[in-house]
N, C-alpha and C positions, 0 to 999 in steps of 0.2 A: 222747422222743428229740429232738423240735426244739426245745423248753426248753431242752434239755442243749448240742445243738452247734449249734444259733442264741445262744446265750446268747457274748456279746463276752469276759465276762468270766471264765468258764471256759476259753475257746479260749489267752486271754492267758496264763493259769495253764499251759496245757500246752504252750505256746512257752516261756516261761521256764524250766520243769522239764527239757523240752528242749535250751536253751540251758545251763542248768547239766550237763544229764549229758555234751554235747559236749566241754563242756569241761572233764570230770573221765577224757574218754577218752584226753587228752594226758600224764597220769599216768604211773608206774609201778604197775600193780594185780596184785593176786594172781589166780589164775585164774577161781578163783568170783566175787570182787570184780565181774572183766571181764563175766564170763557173766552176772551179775543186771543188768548197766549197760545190756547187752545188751537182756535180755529187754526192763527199762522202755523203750528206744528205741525198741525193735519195736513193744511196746504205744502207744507217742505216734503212731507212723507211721498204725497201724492207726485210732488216734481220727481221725486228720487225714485219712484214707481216707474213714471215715463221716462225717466232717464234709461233707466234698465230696461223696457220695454225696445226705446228705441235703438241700444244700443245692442241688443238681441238682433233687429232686425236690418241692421248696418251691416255688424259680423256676422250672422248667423250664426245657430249655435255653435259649431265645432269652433269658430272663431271666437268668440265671446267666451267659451270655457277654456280655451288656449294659452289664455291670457290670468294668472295667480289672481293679481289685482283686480281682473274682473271677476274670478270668484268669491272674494274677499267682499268685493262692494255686493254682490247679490246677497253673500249668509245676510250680511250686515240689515241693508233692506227687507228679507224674509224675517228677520226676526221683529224687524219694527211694524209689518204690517198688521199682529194683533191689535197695537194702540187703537191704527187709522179705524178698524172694523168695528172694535169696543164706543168710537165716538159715532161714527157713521151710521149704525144702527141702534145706537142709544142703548147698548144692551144694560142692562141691570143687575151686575156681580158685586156681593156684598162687597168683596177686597181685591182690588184694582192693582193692587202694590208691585202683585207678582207678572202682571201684565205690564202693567207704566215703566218697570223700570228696564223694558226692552230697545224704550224710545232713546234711552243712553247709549247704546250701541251703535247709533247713528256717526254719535260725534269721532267713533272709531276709522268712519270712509275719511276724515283728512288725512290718513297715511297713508291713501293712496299718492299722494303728491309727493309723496317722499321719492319715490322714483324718479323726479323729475334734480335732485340734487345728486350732482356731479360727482362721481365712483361710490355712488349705492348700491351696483351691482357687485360692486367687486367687497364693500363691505357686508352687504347679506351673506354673500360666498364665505368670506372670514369666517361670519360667526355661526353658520353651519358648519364647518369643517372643523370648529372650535369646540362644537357641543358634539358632533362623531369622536374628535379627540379624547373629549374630556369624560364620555359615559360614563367608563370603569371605576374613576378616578372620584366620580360623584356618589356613584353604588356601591361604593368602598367609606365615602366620608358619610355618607347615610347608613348605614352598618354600623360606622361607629357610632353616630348618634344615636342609634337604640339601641346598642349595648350598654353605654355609658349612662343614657336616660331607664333605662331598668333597671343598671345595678342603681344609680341614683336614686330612685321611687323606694328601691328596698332596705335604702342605708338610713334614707331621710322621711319616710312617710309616716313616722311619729310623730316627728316633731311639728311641733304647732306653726306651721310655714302655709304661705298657698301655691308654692313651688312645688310640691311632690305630693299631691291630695290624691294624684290617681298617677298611673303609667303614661297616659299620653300629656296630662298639664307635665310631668317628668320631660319627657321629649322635649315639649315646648321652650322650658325651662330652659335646656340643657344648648339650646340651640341660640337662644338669646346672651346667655355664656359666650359661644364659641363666636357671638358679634362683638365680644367684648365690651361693649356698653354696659356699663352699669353692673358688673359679675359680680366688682365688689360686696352690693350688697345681698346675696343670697346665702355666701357663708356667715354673715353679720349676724342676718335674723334668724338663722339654725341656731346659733350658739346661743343667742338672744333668749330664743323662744327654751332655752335647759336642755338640749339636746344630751344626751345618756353619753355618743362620743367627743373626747376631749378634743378642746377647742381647736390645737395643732394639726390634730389630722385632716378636721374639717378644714382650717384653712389651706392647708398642701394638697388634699384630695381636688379642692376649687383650682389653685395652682396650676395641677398639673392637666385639669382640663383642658383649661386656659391657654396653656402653653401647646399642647399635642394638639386642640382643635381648631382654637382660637386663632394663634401665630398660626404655627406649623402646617396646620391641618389646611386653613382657607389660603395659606401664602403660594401652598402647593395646586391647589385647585387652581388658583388665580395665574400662576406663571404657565399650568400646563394650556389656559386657554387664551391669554397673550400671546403665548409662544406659536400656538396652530392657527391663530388669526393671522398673524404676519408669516407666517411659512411661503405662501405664495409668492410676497416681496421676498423671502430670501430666496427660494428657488429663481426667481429671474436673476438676481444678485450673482447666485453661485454659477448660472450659465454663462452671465455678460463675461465674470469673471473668467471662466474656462475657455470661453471663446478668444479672451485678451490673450491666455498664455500661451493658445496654440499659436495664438501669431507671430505671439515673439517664440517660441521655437524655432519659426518657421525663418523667421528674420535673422537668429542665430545658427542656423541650418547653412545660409545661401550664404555669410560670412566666411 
């Protein structure tokens, strides 16, 4: 039994089997079709049960929760075990929707395999140390975004647009802007739609959104969390470095 579900590369096998039958449930299928897609889903649930059970009683628990990724695969499985119990006892709930679409959360345990590719640890490390970086930097451009998305709502929620119907589509709006896809047309259809202020403004006011949130605003988010991801290559950089110049100090010393 622990060959079988300590084994990396059988468990891989019954995620992907997994992840192909989810997504053969998006189909149109005949009824039997359904109910055999079924049963096998039931059957992976239940492997991924014993897997956990087993590997509970491998590590015990202080070992078994020691370990992120075996936290990760446990949520993962507690959350899928409503499906197994709704088929297992046949229960009778008019809308299944808010249950079944637990059983997606499965296909989530292939990242656990991610740890097994060569400086994951030290790229996890990056990009935590990149989002400690970056907080402020985010709770700052989210500020601006609802300042910008309310004065927005209050300048433009006349006019016959579906950009500024309320404060939060405002936000939304304002943020799809600062992706710069597509901002072009938002000043189009204000002015479009006979908007009371003249065209000029409207299009400098989109401008300079554009410009402070768009460029500026994400170039700055972006370089401060590139820059704290590789920090740690530079800090080894700036020592190997420090460590060369003592030498040749030292080398220019004994001359």
């Amino acid at each position: 039994m622990k060959k079988i579900f300590l084994n990396n590369g059988f468990i891989l096998g019954l995620i992907v089997i997994n992840a192909l039958i989810i997504f053969t449930m998006g189909f149109e299928l005949t009824e039997t079709s359904r109910m055999v897609i079924n049963i096998i889903d039931n059957i992976i649930t239940v492997m991924f049960v014993i897997e956990l059970i087993v590997k509970i009683k491998t590590y015990r628990l202080r070992g078994f929760f020691s370990d992120g990724w075996n936290i990760f695969d446990f949520i993962l499985i507690v959350l899928s075990i409503p499906t197994l119990l709704v088929f297992t006892l046949h229960l009778n709930i008019a809308d299944l929707s808010f249950i079944l679409v637990f059983r997606i959360f499965r296909i989530f345990k292939s990242f656990r395999f991610l740890k097994f590719i060569p400086g994951i640890t030290e790229l996890i490390n990056g990009i935590q140390r990149a989002l400690k970086s970056s907080v402020f930097v985010l709770l700052g451009f989210t500020v601006y975004i609802f300042i910008i998305g309310v004065l927005s709502f209050h300048l433009f929620n006349s006019s016959d647009t579906v950009y500024f119907t309320d404060p939060f589509t405002s936000l939304y709006s304002i943020f799809k802007i600062f992706t710069v896809e597509g901002w072009y047309s938002v000043p189009e259809e204000i002015i479009a739609s006979g908007s009371a202020l003249p065209a000029f403004f409207i299009r400098g006011y989109f401008i300079f959104i554009l410009v402070t949130g768009g460029i500026l605003g994400l170039s700055l988010v972006n370089s401060i969390f590139v820059d704290a991801m590789v920090s740690d290559n530079n800090d080894s950089l700036e020592a190997k470095v420090d460590e060369l110049t003592k030498k040749m100090d030292l080398l220019l010393k004994q001359k």
